[in-house]
C-alpha positions in Angstrom: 0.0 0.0 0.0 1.9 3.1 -1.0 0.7 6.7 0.9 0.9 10.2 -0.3 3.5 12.3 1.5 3.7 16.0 1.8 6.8 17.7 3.3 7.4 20.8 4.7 11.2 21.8 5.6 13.0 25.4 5.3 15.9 23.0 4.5 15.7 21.7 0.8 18.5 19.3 1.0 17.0 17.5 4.2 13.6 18.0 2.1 15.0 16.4 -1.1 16.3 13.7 1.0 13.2 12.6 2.5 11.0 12.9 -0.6 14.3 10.5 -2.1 13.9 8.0 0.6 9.9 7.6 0.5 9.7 7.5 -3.6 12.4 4.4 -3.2 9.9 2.8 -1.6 6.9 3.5 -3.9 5.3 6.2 -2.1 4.7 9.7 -3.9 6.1 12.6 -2.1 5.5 16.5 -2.8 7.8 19.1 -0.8 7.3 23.1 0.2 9.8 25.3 2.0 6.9 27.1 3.5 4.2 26.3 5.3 1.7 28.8 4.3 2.0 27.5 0.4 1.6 24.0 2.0 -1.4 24.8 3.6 -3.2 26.0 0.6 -2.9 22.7 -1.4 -4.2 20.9 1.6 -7.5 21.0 0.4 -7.6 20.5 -3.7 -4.4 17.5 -3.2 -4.5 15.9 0.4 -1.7 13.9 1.9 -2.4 10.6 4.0 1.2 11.6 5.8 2.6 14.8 6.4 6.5 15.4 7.5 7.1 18.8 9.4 10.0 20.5 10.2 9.4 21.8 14.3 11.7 25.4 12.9 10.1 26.1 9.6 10.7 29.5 8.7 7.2 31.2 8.3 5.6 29.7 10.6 6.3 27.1 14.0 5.9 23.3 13.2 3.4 23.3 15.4 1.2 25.7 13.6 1.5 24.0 10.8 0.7 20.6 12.6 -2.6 22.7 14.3 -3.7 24.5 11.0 -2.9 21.0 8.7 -5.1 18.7 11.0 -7.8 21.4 11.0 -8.0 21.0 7.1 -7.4 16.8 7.4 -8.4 15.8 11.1 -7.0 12.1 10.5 -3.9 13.3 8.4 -1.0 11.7 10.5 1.8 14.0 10.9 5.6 13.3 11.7 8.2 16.0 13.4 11.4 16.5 12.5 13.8 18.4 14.6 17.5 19.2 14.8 17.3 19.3 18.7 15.1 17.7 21.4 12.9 20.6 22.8 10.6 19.1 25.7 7.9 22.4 25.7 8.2 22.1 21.7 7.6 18.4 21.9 4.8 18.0 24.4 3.0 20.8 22.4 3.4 18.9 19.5 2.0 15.7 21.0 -0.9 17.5 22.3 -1.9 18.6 18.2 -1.3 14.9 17.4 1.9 14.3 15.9 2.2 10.8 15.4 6.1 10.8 16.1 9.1 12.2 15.6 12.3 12.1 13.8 16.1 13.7 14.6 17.4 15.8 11.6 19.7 14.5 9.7 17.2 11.7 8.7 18.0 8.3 9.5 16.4 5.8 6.9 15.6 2.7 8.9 14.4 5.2 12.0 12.2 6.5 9.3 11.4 3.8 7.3 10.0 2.4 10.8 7.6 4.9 11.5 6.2 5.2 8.0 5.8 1.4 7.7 3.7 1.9 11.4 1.3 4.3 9.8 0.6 2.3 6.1 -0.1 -0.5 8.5 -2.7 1.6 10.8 -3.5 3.2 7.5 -4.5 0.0 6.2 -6.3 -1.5 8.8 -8.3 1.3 9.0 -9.1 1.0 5.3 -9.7 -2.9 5.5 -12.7 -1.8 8.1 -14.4 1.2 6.2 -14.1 1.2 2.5 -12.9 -2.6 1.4 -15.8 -4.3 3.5 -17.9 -2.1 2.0 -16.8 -2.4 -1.7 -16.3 -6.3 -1.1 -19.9 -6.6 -0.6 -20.8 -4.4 -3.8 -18.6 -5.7 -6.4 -19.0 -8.9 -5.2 -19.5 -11.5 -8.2 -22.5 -13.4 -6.1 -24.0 -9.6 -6.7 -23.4 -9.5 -10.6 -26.9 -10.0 -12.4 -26.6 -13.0 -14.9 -27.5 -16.3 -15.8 -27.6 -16.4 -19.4 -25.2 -18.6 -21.0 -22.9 -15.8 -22.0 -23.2 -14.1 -18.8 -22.0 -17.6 -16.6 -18.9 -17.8 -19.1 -18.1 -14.0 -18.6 -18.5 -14.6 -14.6 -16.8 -18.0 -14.9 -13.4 -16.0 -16.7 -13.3 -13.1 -15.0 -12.9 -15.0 -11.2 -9.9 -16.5 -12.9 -8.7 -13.2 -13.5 -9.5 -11.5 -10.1 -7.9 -14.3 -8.4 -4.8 -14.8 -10.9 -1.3 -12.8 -11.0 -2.1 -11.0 -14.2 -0.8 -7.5 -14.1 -2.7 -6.2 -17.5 -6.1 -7.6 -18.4 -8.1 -6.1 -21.4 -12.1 -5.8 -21.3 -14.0 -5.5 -24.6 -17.8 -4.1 -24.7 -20.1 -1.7 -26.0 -20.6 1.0 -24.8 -23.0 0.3 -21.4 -22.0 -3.5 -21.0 -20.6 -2.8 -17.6 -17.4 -2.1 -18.2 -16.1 -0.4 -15.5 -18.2 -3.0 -13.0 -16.0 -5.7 -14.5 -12.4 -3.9 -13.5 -14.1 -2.8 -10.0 -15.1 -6.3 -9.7 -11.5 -7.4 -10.2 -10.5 -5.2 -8.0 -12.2 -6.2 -4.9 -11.9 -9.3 -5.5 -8.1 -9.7 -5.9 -5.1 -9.7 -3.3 -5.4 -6.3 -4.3 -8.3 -5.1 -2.6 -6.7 -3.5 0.3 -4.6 -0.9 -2.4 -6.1 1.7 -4.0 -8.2 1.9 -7.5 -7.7 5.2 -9.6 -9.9 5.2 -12.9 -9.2 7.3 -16.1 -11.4 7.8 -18.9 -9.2 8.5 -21.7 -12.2 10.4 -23.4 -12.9 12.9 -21.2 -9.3 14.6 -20.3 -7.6 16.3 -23.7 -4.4 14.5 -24.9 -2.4 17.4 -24.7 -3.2 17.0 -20.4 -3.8 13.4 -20.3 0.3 12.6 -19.9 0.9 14.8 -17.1 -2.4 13.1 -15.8 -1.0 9.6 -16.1 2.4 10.8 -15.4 2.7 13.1 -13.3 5.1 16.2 -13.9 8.2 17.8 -11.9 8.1 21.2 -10.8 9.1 23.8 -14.2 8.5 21.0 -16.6 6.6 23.7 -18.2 4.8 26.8 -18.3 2.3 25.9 -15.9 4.1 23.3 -13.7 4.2 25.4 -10.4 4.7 23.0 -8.4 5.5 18.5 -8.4 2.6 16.9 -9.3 1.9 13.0 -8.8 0.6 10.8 -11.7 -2.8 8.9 -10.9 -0.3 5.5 -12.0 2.0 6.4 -9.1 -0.6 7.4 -7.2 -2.6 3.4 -7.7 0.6 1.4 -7.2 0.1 -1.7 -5.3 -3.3 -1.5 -6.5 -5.4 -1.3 -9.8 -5.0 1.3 -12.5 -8.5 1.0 -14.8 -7.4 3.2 -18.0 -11.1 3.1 -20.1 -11.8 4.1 -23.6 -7.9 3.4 -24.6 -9.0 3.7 -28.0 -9.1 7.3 -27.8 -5.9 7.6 -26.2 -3.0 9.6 -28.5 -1.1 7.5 -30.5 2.1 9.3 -29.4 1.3 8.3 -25.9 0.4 4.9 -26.4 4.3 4.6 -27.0 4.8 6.3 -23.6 2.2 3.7 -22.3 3.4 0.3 -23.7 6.8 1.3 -22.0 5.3 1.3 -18.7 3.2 -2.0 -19.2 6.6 -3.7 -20.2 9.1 -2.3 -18.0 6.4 -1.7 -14.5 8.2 1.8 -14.1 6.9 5.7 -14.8 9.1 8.3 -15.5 7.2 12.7 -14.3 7.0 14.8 -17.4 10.0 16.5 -16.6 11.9 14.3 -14.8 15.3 12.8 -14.9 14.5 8.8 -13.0 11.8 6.5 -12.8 9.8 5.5 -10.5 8.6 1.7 -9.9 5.0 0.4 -9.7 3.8 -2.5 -9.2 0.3 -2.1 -10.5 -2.6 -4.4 -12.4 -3.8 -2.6 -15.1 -7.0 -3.1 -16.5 -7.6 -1.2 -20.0 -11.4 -1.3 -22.1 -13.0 -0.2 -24.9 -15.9 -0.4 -26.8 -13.9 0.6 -30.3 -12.6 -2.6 -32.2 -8.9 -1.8 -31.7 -7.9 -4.1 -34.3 -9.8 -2.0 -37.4 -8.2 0.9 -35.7 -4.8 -1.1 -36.2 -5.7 -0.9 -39.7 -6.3 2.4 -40.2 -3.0 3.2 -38.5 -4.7 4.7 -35.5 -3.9 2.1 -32.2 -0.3 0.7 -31.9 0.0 -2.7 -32.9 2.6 -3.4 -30.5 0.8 -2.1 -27.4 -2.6 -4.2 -29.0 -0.3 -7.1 -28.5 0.5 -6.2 -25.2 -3.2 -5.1 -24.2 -4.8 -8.5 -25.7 -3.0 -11.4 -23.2 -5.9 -11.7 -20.9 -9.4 -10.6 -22.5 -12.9 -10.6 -21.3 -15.1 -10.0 -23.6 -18.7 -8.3 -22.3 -21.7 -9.5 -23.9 -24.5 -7.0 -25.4 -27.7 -7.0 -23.4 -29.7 -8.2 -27.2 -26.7 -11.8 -26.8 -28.4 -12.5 -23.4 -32.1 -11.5 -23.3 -33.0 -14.3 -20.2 -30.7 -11.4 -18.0 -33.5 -8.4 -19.3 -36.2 -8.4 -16.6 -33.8 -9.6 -13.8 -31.5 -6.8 -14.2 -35.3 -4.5 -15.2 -36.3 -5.6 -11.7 -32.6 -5.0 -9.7 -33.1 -1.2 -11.0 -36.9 -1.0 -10.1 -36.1 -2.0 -6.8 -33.1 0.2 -6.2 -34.6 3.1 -7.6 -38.0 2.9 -5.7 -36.0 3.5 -2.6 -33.8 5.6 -3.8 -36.9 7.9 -4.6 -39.3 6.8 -2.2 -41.7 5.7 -4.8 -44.5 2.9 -4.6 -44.8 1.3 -7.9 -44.1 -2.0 -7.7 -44.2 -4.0 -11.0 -43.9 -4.1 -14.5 -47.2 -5.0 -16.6 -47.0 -8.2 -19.1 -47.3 -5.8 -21.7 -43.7 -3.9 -20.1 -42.1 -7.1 -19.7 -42.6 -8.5 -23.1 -41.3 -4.6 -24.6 -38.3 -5.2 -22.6 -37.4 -8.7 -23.9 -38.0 -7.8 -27.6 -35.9 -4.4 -27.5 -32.6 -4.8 -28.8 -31.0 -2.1 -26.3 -28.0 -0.7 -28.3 -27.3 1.9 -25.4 -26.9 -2.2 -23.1 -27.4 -1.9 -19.8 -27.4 2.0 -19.0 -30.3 2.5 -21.3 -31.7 -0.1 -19.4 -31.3 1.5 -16.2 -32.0 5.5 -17.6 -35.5 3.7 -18.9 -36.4 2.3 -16.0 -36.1 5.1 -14.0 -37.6 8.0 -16.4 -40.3 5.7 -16.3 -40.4 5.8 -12.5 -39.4 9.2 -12.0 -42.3 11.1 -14.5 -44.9 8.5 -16.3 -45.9 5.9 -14.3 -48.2 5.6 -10.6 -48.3 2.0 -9.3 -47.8 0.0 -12.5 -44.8 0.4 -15.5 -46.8 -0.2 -19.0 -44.9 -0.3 -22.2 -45.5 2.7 -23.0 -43.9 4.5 -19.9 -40.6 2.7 -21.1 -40.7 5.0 -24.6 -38.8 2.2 -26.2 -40.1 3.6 -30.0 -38.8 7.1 -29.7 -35.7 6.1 -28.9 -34.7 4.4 -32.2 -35.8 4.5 -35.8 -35.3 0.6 -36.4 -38.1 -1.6 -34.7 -36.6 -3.8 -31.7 -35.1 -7.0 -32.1 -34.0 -6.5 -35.3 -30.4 -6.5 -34.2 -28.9 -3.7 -36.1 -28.3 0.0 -35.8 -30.1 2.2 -37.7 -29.1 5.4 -39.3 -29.4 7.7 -42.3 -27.2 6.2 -44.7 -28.4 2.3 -43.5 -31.2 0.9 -46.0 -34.2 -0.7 -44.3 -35.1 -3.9 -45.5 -38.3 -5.2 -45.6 -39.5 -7.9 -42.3 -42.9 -8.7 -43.5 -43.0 -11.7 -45.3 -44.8 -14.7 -45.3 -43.8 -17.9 -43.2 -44.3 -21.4 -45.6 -46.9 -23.6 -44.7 -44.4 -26.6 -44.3 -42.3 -24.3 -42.1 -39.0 -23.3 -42.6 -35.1 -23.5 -40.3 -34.0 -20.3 -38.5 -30.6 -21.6 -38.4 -30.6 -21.9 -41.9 -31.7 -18.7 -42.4 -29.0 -17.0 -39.9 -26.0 -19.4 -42.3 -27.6 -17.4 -45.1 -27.9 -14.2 -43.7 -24.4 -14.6 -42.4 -22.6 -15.9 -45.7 -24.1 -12.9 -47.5 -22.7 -10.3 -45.0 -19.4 -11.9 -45.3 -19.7 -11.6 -49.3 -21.0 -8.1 -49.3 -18.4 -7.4 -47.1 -15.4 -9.1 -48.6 -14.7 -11.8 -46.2 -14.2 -8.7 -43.6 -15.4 -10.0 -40.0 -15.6 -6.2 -38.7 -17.6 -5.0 -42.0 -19.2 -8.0 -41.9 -20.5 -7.4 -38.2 -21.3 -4.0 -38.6 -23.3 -4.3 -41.2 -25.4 -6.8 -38.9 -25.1 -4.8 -36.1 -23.3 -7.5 -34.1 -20.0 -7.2 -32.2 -16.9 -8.7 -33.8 -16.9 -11.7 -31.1 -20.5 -12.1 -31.4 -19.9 -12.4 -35.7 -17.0 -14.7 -34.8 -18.6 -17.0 -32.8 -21.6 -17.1 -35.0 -19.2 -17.8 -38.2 -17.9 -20.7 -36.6 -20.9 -22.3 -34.9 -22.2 -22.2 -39.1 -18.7 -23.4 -40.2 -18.2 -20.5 -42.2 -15.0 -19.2 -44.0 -13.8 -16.5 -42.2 -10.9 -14.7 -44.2 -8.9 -11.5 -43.1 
């Protein structure tokens, strides 16, 4: 379990020095002369473990101590001090300075009082938060008893319980991606360590590096001050990087060296730093068309695709529909405080037969619109809104759009009956033609996910050529 340190010495040697001896040792250390400027980040970047100098310069060590645990009542704080001052020390004591070093540092004197706090530290966390999150993301609490569902479950204990250090998850968007890494998480060795998420989407690449990264004080314009990269910041624990498909192909590069060598080096700086970390990376982009287009490293794919888990669509595992329909009715009604209680046959046979391309959070947002503003003590189909949401009718597995052409569904069944396996060979050998023999054209074009198209190809004994 690595902590965040913060240290405040008038001294920048003695400063440097203790930042140097913590970082060996995996934890992140930031460092401020004064105590005022200290103070201020306090609130925007806490510290589990401040280290205060008893003389700093612009104010005592004991104000500092007073002010800090104001901010961060359970922040631990150690003193350091050149000479043994009873009045100083008993005052110190009395603002609840966890202990005290003599300047110059002495590694294993240190190295013994920071071990006993990551080990109160981590107790403490094993009480609150991990018993907690055990119980959520526990797999008994995954909804799921399609076929496609119990081999998903089946792999992804495996995982959680295994040594991997990178593990790749594959979905659509709203397939539970992020449930899946959290579920690893908590249910791994790991559990006690921390777990930092990034959505690659949402931070611009020219910020996402010095996100990942971390940066050193002056690395550029607006590098005031060291800042510690969420990777440092997770090591010992899980690092969930989702949407890598929209990460910067430049720092992919800067990415597939960390995955291979387990070590980060700041924006900036001159070392690295080692972490031992599991990364879990997902997408809902097919990474290997993006290969292709010479838009996704092929060497970091490579890397990525050791250990996959593959998340079903909601339409590959209707028997999980109402089940998961029901899990949300429930939550939401007391959430809300709301007394409907069911869904009508006519609501339950809508929510099999839709095809749910938004997966399980269109599920969810459904369900609780239809809570929130339509329905009183029963959920009809119509509360649900299913036809505004798409132009396609349900079930008809694809995605509609402007440039898609509509074909016609209303034809005539024979009187001697015909095989709907047959049909799907058929309909599948003709996508393949149309699309060259191209297993992601070929899906797309029948609205399926690549893994879906593959496993379909081969239960039909299909030539699949790329």
């Amino acid at each position: 379990m690595s902590l965040s340190f913060l240290v405040v010495d008038a001294d920048p040697v003695n400063a440097n020095l203790v930042c140097r001896l913590l970082e060996e040792e995996g934890h992140p250390c930031r460092n401020y002369q004064s105590g005022r400027a200290a103070l201020d980040t306090l609130s925007n970047s806490p510290p589990e473990v401040m280290v205060i100098d008893l003389g700093n310069t612009d104010m005592s060590g004991n104000q500092l101590l007073e002010s800090a645990r104001e901010v961060l009542p359970d922040l631990r704080c150690i003193m350091m001090t050149e000479k043994v001052n009873s009045d100083a020390v008993l005052q110190a004591m009395k603002r609840g300075a966890f202990d005290f070093l003599l300047k110059p540092v002495h590694s294993e004197q240190f190295h013994l009082i920071v071990n006993k706090i990551r080990r109160e530290l981590k107790t403490s966390y094993q009480a609150g938060l991990v018993s907690r999150h055990d119980d959520e993301y526990d797999f008994s609490n995954i909804i799921g008893n399609s076929p496609a569902m119990v081999r998903t479950l089946e792999m992804t204990k495996k995982v959680a319980s295994s040594s991997a250090n990178t593990v790749f998850i594959k979905g659509e968007t709203g397939t539970g991606k992020e449930l899946f890494a959290r579920a690893i998480h908590y249910n791994s060795d790991r559990r006690e360590e921390p777990f930092i998420e990034v959505n690659c989407s949402a931070i611009p690449s020219n910020l996402l590096e010095s996100e990942l990264f971390g940066h050193e004080k002056g690395s550029f314009t607006d590098a005031k001050e060291r800042k510690i990269g969420l990777i440092e910041r997770a090591s010992g624990g899980t690092f969930f990087l989702d949407e890598i498909g929209d990460m910067d192909f430049n720092l992919q590069a800067k990415l597939l060296r960390v995955l291979e060598e387990r070590r980060i080096r700041r924006v900036g700086g001159d070392r690295t730093i080692p972490v031992d970390i599991r990364f879990v990376a997902a997408t809902h982009k097919d990474l290997e068309d993006m290969i292709a287009e010479k838009s996704f490293r092929e060497d970091l794919f490579f890397r990525l695709n050791v250990i996959t888990i593959e998340l079903p669509a909601l339409r590959e595992r209707r028997e999980d529909i109402v089940p998961l329909a029901q899990f949300f009715l429930d939550r939401f009604r007391r959430e809300h405080k709301r007394e409907v209680c069911r869904f009508s046959s006519q609501a339950i046979h809508a929510l099999r037969n839709w095809d749910w391309p938004g997966n399980i959070r269109e599920l969810r947002n459904a369900i609780e619109r239809a809570l929130l503003i339509e329905a009183d003590d029963v959920i009809d189909a119509e509360h649900l809104h299913l036809w505004r949401r798409r132009s396609s009718s349900p079930a008809t597995g694809g995605e509609s759009n402007g440039s898609r052409t509509r074909i016609g569904y209303d034809f005539e069944i024979p009187d001697d009956g015909f095989s709907i396996v047959e049909f799907e060979k058929v309909l599948l050998s003709r996508a393949l033609h149309k699309a060259r023999h191209n297993v992601s054209r070929a899906a797309r074009l029948l609205g399926l996910s690549r893994e879906t198209m593959r496993y379909r190809i081969k239960k039909h004994a299909l030539e699949e050529i790329e």
